[in-house]
C-alpha positions as CSV (number, residue, x, y, z in Angstrom):
1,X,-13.0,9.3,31.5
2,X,-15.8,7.6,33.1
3,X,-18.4,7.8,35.3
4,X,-20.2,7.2,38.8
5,X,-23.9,7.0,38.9
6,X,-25.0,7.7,42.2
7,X,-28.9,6.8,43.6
8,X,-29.9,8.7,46.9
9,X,-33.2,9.6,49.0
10,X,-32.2,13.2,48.6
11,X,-31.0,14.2,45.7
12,X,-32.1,11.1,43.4
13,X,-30.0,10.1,40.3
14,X,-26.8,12.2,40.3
15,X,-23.7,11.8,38.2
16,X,-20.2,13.0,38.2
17,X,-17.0,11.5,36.2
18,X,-13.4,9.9,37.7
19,X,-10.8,8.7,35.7
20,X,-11.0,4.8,36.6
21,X,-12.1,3.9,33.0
22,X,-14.8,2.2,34.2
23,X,-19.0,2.7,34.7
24,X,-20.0,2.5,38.2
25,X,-23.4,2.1,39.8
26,X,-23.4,3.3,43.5
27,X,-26.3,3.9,46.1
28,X,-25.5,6.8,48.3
29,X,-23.8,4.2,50.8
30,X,-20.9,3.0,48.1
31,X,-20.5,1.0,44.7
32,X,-22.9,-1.3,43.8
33,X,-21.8,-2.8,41.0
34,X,-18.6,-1.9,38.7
35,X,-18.9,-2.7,35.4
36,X,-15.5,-3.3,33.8
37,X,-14.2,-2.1,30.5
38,X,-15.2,-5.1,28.2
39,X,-16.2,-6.0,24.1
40,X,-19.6,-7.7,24.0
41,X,-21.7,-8.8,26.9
42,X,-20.8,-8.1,30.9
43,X,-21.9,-10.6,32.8
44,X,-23.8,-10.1,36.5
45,X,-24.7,-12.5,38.9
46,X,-28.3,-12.4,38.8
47,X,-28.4,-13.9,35.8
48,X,-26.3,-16.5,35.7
49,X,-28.7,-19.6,35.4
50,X,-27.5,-22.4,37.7
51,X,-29.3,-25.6,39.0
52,X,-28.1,-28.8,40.4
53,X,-31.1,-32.0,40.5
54,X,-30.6,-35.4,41.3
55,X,-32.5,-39.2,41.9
56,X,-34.6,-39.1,44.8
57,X,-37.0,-41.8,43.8
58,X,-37.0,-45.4,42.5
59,X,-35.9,-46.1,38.4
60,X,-35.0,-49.1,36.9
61,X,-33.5,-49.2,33.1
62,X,-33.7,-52.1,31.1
63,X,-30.9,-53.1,28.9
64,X,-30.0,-52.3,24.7
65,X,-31.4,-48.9,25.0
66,X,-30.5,-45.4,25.9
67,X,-33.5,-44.6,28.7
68,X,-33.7,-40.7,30.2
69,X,-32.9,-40.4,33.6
70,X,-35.8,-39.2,36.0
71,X,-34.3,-36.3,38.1
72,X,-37.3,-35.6,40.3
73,X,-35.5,-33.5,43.4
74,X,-33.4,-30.5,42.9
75,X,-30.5,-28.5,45.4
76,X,-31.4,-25.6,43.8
77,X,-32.5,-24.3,40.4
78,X,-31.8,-19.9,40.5
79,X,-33.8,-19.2,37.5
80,X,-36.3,-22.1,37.7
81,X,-35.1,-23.5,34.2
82,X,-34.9,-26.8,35.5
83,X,-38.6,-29.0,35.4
84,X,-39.7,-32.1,34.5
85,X,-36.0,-33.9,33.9
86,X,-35.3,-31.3,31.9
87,X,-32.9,-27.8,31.8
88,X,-34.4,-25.5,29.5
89,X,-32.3,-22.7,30.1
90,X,-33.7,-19.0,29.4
91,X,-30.7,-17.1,28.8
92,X,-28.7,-18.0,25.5
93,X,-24.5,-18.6,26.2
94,X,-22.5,-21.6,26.7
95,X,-23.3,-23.5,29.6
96,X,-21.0,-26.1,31.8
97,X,-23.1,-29.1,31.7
98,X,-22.2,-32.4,34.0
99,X,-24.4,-35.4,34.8
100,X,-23.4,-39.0,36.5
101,X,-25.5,-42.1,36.8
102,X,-24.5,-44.7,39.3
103,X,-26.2,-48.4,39.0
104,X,-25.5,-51.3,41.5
105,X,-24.7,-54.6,40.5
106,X,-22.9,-56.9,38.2
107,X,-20.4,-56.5,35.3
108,X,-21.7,-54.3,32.7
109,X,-21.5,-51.3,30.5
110,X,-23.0,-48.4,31.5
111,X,-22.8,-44.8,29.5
112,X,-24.4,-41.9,30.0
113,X,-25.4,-38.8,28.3
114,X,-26.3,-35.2,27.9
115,X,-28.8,-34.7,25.4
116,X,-29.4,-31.5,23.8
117,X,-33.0,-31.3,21.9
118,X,-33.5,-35.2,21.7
119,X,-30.8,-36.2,20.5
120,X,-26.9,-37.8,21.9
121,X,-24.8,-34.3,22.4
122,X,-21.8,-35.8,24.7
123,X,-21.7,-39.0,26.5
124,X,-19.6,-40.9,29.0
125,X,-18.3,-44.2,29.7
126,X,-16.8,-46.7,32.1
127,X,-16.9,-50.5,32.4
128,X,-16.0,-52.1,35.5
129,X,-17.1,-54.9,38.0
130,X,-19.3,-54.4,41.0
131,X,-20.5,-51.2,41.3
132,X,-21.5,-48.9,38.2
133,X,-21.2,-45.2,37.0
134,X,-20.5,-43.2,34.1
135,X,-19.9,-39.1,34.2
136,X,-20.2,-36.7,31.5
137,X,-19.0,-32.9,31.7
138,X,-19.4,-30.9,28.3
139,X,-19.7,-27.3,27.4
140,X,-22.9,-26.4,25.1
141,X,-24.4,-23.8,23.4
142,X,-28.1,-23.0,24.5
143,X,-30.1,-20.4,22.1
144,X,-32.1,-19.3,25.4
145,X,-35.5,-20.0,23.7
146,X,-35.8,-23.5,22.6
147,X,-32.6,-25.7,23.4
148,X,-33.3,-28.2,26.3
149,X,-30.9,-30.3,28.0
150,X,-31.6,-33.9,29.4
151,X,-29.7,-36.8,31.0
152,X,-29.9,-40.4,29.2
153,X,-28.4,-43.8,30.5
154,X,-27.5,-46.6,28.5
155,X,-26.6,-50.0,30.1
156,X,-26.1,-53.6,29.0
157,X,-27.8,-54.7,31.9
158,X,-31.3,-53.8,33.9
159,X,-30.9,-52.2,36.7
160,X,-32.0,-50.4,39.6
161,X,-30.7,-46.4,38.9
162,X,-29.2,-45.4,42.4
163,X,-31.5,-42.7,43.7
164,X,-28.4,-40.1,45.6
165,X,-27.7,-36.5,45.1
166,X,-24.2,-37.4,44.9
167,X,-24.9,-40.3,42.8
168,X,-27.0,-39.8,39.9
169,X,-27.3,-35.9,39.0
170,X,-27.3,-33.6,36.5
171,X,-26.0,-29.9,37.0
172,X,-24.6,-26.7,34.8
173,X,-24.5,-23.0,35.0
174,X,-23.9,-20.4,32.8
175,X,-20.7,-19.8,31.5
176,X,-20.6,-16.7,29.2
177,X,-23.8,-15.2,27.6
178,X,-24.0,-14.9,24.3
């Protein structure tokens, strides 16, 4: 047994009970929102933290030492976690993390990194002539209060960080809350 609560201008909250097994929300025009028969936490789209922010200025890194990426221009950010280089996310789950940083120039080594409260969480790496980048895609837990998330490049070389939403970048949504 379950049941269908039902919101309309006449007659307000009413309820009555099917046999679907499942809880639905409806306004007085159809479902709203089904929630399934699940164990722990349902997830809904309106809070699903996502964000995608990039390069759009000028950064140069100098070479022997892991420097954080400036990400100063965003696609979009839903729940406005994402300020100053830096994903601080507000709901706690496991979130789908994945950052690239492309450099121009000469032979090198280039790796980069996701962060997760100051400190190395995954990294990435390619060596290669020409033209330079290094990806990193991790899943990682956030508490929803204080874990942060933050893109770091390392490089054998200095060099100009190329400044491209599809070059250097740093995105993640929320996977499952916790």
């Amino acid at each position: 047994m379950a049941s269908i609560i039902t919101a309309t201008t006449t007659s307000g909250l009413t309820q009555s009970a099917d046999n679907s097994g499942v809880l639905q929300l409806a306004s007085g025009s159809g479902n709203l929102v089904t929630v399934p028969s699940v164990t722990g936490t349902a997830m809904v789209s309106g809070n699903m933290p996502a964000f995608y922010a990039y390069l759009n200025g000028s950064q140069t890194v100098s070479s022997g030492a892991a420097t954080k990426v400036t990400l100063d221009a965003e696609l979009f950010d839903t729940n406005n976690n994402f300020a100053s280089s830096r994903f601080t996310p507000t709901v706690a789950g496991y979130y789908q993390l994945n950052a690239a940083v492309f450099l121009a120039s000469s032979s090198q080594e280039i790796l980069a990194y996701i962060y997760k409260n100051g400190s190395n969480y995954s990294g990435g790496l390619d060596i290669t002539t020409g033209s330079y980048n290094s990806n990193v895609s991790t899943i990682a837990y956030a508490n929803g209060t204080t874990d942060y998330f933050e893109v770091y490049v390392y490089t054998s070389v200095t060099r100009a960080v190329s400044n491209s939403s599809t070059n250097t970048f740093f995105n993640g949504v929320l996977v499952r809350a916790a």
